[in-house]
C-alpha positions in Angstrom: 94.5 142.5 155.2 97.1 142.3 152.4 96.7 138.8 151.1 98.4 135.5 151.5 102.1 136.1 152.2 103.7 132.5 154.0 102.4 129.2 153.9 104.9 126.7 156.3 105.5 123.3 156.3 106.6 121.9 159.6 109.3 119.0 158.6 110.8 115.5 160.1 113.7 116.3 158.2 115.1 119.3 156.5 117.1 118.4 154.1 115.3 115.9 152.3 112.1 118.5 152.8 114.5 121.0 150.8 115.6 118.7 148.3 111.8 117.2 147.6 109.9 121.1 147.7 113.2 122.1 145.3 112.2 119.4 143.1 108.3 119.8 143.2 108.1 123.1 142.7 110.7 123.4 140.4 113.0 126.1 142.3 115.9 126.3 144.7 115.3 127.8 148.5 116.2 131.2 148.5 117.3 131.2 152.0 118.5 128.3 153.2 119.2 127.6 157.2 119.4 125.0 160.1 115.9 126.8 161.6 114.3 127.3 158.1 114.0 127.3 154.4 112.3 129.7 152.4 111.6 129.5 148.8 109.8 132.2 146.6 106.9 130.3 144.3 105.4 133.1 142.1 105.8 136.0 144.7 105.0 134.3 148.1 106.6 132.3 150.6 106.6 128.5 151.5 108.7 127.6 154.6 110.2 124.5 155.8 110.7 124.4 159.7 112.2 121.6 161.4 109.4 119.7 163.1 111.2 117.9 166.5 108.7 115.6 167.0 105.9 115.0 165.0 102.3 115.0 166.3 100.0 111.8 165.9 97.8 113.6 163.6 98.7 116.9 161.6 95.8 119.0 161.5 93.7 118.9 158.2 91.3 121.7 159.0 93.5 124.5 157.0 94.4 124.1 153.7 96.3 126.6 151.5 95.9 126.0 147.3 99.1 127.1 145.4 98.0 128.1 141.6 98.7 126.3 138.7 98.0 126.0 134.6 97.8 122.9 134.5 96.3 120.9 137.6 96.7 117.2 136.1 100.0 117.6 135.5 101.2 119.0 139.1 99.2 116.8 140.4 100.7 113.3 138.8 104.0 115.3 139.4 103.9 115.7 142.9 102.6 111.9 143.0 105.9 110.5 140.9 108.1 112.5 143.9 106.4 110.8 146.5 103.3 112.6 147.9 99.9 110.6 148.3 96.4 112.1 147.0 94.4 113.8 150.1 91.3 114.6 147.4 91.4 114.1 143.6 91.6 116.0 141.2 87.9 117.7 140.6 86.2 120.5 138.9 84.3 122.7 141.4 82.2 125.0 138.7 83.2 128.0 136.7 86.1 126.2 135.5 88.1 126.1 138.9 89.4 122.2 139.5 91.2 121.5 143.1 93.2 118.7 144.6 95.1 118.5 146.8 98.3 115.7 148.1 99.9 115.1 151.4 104.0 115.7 151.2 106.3 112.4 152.7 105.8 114.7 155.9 101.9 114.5 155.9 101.5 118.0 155.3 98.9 119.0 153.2 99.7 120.8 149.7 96.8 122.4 147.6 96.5 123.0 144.5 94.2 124.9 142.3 93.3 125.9 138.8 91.3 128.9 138.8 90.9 131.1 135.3 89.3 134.0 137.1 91.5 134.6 140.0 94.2 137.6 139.1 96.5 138.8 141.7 96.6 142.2 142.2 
């Protein structure tokens, strides 16, 4: 196993998923489609794909934490675009803090301050 490589967000509507991931995370797609969007955060890959119907419940049993410096901020952030808190923000031990939001498509989005993790 090489590591985490693509985290996907399944999407009501593309565009507006574009336009609100471009403005959370601070970056324009780098590939930009009718079937999907692909932006580079940091070296890996989050994908937008259009979602034709959306399920009663989206699954909440697999959640992916995108790194950050500052975990307060990004998280009052990503509330001021729109998302809703899933958990708040809390310190697990060792100086790692987690929280995570749910995106206007109820898609989970993770996020994570951890001082010890380097990527290799």
């Amino acid at each position: 196993m090489l590591g985490l490589r693509t985290v996907i967000y399944k999407v009501g509507d593309l565009k507006k998923a574009k336009d609100w991931y471009a403005a959370a995370f601070d970056t324009a797609p780098y590939f930009d489609e009718d079937f999907y969007v692909g932006f580079d955060i940091g070296g890996y890959e989050l994908g937008l794909q259009p979602e034709e119907e959306s399920p009663d419940n989206k699954a909440e049993s697999v959640l992916a934490y995108w790194g950050t410096n500052n975990l307060q901020l990004i998280f009052d952030r990503l509330l001021a675009l729109g998302a809703t808190e899933h958990e708040s923000p809390t310190d697990v031990g060792s100086g790692i803090q987690v929280a995570s939001l749910k995106d206007p498509w109820d898609n989970i989005i993770g996020i994570i301050y951890n001082p010890h993790f380097k990527v290799k």
